[in-house]
C-alpha positions in Angstrom: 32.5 138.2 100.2 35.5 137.3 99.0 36.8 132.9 98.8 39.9 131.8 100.9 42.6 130.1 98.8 41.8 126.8 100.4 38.0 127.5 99.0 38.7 127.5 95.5 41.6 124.6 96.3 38.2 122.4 97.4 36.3 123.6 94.4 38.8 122.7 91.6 39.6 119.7 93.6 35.7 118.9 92.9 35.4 120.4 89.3 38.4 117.8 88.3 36.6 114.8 89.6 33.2 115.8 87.7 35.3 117.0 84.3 37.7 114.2 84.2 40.3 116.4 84.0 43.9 116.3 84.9 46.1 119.6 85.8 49.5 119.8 84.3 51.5 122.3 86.5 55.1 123.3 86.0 57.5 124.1 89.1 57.2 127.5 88.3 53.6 128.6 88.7 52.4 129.4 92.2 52.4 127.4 95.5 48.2 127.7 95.7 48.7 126.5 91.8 51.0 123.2 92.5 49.1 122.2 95.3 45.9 121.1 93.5 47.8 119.6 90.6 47.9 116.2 89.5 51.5 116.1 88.3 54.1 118.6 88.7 57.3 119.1 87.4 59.7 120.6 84.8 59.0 120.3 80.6 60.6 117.2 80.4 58.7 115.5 83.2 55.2 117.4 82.2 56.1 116.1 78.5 56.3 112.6 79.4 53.1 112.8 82.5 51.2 114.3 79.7 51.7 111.5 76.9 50.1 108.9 80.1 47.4 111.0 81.2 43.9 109.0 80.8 41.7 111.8 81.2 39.9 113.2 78.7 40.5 117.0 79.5 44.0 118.5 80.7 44.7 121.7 81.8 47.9 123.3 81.8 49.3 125.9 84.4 52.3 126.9 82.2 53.0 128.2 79.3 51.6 128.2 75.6 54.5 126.1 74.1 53.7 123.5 76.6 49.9 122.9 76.2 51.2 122.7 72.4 53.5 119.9 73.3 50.7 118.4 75.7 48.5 118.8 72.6 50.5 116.7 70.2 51.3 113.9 72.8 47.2 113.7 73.3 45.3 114.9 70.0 42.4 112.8 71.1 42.1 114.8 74.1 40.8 118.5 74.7 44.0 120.4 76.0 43.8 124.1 77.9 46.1 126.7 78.9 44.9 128.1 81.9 46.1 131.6 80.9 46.5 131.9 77.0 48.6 135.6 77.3 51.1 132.8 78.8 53.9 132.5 76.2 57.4 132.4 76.2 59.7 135.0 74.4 62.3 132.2 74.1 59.8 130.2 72.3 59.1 132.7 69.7 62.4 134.0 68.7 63.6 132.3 65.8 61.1 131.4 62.4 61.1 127.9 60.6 61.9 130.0 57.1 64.9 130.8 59.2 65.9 127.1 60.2 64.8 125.6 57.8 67.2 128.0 55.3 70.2 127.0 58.0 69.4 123.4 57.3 69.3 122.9 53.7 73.0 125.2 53.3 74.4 122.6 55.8 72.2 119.5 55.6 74.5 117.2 57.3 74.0 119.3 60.2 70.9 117.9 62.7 68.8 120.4 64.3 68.1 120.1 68.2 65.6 122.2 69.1 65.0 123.0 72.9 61.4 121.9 73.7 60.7 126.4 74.5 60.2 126.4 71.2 56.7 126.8 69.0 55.2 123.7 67.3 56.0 125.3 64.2 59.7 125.5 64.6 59.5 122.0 66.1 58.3 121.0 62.2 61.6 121.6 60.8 63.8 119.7 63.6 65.1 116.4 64.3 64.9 115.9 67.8 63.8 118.0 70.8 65.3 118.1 73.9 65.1 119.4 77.7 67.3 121.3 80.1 67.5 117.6 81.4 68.1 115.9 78.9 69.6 117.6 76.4 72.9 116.2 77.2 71.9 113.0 77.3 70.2 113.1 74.3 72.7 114.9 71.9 75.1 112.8 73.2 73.2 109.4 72.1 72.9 111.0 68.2 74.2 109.3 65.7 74.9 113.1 63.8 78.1 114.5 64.7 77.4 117.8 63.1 74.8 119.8 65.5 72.4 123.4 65.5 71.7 123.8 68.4 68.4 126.0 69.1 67.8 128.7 70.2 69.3 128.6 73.9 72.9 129.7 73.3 73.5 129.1 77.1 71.9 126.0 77.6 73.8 125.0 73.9 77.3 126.1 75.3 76.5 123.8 78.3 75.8 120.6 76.0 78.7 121.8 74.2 81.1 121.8 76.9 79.6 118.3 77.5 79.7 116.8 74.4 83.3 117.9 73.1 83.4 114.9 70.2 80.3 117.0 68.1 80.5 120.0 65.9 77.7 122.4 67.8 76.6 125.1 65.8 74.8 127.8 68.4 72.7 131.1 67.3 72.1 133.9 69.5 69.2 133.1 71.3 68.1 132.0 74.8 65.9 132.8 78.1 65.7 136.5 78.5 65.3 136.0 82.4 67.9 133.5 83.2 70.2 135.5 81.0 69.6 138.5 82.9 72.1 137.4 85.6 75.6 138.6 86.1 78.6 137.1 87.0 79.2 139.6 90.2 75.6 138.8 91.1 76.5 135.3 91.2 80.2 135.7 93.0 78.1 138.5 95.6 75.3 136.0 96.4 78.4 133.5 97.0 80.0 136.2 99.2 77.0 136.9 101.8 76.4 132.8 101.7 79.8 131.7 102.0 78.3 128.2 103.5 75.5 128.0 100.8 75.4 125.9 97.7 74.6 127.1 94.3 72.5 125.5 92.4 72.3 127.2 88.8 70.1 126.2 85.3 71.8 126.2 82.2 70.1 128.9 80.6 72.0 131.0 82.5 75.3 132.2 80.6 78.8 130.8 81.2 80.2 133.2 83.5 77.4 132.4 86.2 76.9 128.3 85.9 80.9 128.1 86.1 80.7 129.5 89.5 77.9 126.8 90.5 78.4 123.7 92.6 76.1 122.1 90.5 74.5 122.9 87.1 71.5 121.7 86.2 67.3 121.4 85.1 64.6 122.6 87.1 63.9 119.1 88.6 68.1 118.6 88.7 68.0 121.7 91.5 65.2 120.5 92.9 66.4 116.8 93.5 69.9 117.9 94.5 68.6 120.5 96.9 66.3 117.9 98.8 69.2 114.8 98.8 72.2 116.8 99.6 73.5 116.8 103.5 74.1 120.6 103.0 71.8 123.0 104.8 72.1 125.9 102.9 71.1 126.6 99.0 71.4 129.4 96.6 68.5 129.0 94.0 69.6 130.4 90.8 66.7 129.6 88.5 62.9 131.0 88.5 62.5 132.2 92.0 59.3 130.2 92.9 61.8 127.4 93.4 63.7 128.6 96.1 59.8 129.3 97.5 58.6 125.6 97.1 61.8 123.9 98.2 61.6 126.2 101.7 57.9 124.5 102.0 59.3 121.7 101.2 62.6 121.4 103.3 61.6 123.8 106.3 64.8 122.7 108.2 67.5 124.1 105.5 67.6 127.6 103.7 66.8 128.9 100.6 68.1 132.2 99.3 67.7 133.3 95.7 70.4 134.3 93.1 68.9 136.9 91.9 65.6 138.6 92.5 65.4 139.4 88.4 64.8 135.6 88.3 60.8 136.1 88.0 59.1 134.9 84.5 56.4 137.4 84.0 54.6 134.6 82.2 54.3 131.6 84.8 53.5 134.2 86.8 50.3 135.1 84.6 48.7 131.9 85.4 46.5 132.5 89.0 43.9 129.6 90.7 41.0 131.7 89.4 42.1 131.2 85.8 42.7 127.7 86.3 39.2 127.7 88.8 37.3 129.4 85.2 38.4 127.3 82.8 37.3 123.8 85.4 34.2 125.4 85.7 33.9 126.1 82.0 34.9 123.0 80.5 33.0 121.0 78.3 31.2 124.4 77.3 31.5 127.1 74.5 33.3 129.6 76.9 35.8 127.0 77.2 37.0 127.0 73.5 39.1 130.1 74.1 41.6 128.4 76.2 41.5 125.1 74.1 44.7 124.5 72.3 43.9 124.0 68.5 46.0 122.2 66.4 45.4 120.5 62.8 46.6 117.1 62.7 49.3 117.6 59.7 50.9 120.7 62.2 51.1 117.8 64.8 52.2 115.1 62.9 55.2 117.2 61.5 56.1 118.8 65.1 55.4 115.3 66.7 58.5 114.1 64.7 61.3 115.6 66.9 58.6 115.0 70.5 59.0 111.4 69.6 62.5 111.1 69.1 62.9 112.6 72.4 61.1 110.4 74.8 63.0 107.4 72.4 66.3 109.0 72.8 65.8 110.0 76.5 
């Protein structure tokens, strides 16, 4: 017979006390998935959770660039991905050779590497940063001369921001967010004329100038939950627009686009992350244990570091 959601909910719930572990969920996995998380929350905010986290054991719900980052904030600790087919084509589009060439033909320039990148691009960059706090960040540097990688979108965002540095972008970015249009965005504005629109930067220019506010995953979250408006269009993954409903059952959600849907948060389901609990601390659980030797962390740690220091 099959288990009921709330079932394997108790079970994990009970797996996490005897493991000591603690589940590292970002706001795009699956309601049944948040709910039995300790901490939830964009990169930035997982980032930072996951550099305080006591317990011996984490698991991610995410994806593979994350438990990498989770990793090198925790070496001492054993760090799974709940799903390890969870990556992130953003993450894996551009090569250190490739960077690291860029950098040594312009070495004045500093290289910002958004944190959806591998470990082993993070190696040959100075800082890394998030979709909240990129701005922030870049703007604190004492480099005036910038690469910017490899979000192009999120990149012309902090540009636009930060008019008094020289940012160099590539061509490069989220596949999904990118996927919106412009008339998708003006239509979703048309049939929810009293809506907001809440819009991440990975999403190209034409679509985040038509937003009432632009912003990171926890940014639309926070503004969406504080803002006397009763009406919200959600244009980042669409699990968002799903929480906040849960969350705020007295306003409305509508999403901007129903191509918003990452194939690879959406890999992650409670059995995975009810299989790897139960197989912690075991043999069968060194498949989903993130491996990493300590000269790969020390070099990608590097630009983690100077991003909780700058942000």
């Amino acid at each position: 017979m099959a288990e009921p959601i709330a079932q394997v909910q108790r079970k994990i719930i009970e797996l996490k006390k005897q493991k000591d572990i603690c589940i590292l969920a970002h706001s795009y996995q699956a309601r049944e998935i948040v709910e039995i998380a300790d901490f939830t929350g964009d990169s930035y905010k997982l980032s930072v959770d996951a550099s305080k986290v006591t317990n011996k054991n984490i698991l991610f719900c995410g994806v593979h660039f994350m438990a990498e980052t989770a990793k090198m904030l925790s070496p001492d600790k054993h760090v799974y991905l709940a799903n390890m087919n969870a990556g992130c084509p953003m993450a894996e589009q551009m090569e250190p050779e490739m960077i690291a060439a860029i950098k040594a033909a312009d070495p004045q320039r500093k290289v910002v590497a958004y944190i959806n990148t591998t470990a082993a691009l993070k190696t040959v960059c100075d800082v890394c940063v998030t979709s909240s706090s990129a701005v922030k960040i870049v703007s604190r540097m004492d480099a005036d001369k910038i690469l910017f990688i490899p979000d192009c979108n999120l990149g012309a965002f902090v540009q636009k921001a930060c008019p008094d540095k020289d940012i160099k972008l590539l061509q490069g970015g989220c596949p999904v967010h990118a996927s919106v249009t412009a008339k998708e965005a003006a239509d979703a504005k048309a049939a929810h004329p009293d809506a907001l629109l809440l819009v991440h930067p990975e999403c190209v220019p034409a679509v985040t100038e038509q937003a009432d506010y632009v912003g990171s995953t926890a940014g639309i979250i926070q503004t969406a939950k504080n803002s006397d408006a009763k009406e919200f269009i959600i244009g980042t993954e669409m699990s968002i627009a799903e929480h906040l409903q849960y969350e705020c059952p007295d306003k409305v959600f509508h999403i901007l686009s129903k191509k918003i849907l990452c194939p690879n948060m959406k890999l992650t389901t409670l059995m995975d992350v009810y299989n790897v609990c139960l197989s912690a601390g075991t043999p069968d659980a060194d498949k989903n244990e993130i491996i990493m030797d300590d000269e790969l962390i020390a070099k990608a740690r590097v630009c983690i570091d100077e991003m909780l220091r700058l942000g």
